[in-house]
N, C-alpha and C positions, 0 to 999 in steps of 0.2 A: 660225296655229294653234300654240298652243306645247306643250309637252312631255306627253306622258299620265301620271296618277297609274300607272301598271307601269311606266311608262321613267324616272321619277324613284326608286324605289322601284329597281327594276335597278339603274341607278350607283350608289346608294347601296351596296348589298350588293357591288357590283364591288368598291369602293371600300374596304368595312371589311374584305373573305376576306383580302387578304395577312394582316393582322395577327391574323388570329383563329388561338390553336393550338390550342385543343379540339377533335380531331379529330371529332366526335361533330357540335359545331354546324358543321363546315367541310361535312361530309356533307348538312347540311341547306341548307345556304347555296348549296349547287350544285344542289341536286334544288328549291330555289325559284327558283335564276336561270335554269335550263332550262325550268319553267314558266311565268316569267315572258317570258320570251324566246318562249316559242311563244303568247303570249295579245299580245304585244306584233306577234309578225307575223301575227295575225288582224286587228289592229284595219285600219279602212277612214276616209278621209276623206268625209265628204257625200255625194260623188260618189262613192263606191264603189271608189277608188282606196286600194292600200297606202298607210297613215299613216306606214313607215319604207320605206328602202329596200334593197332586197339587200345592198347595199354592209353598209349601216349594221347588219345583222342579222349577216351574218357576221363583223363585225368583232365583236361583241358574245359572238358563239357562240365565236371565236378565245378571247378573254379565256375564258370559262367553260369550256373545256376545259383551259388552260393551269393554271387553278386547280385542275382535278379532276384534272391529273394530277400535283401535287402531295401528296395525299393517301395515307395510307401506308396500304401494303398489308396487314394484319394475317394472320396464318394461324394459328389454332386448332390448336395439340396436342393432341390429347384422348388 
């Protein structure tokens, strides 16, 4: 069984966030790969078995935290 259209789609955006500096679309890039990330540890093989594994999710969650905590804090003076 090879790779699911979300876990292709994941790497990609893993892939492009270092280089992106619009913080605006960095914002989005993370709040897609967290939900990509959780529809990606829904899926099931045939048999009802995880299609990823622990291992492989957490390593994936590692990267998209590492990205979000990148992003820079802004604080409103009003």
């Amino acid at each position: 069984m090879g790779i699911s259209k979300t876990e292709v789609n994941l790497k990609r955006l893993l892939a492009a966030a270092p280089q992106q500096q619009n913080q605006a679309k960095l914002v989005h890039y993370v709040a897609t790969l967290r939900e990509q990330l959780e529809q990606l540890a829904e899926e099931k093989t045939p048999e009802g078995l995880p299609r990823i594994s622990k291992a492989t999710l957490n390593d994936y969650s590692e990267k998209i935290e590492a990205i979000a905590s990148k992003l820079v804090h802004v604080v409103c003076i009003c």
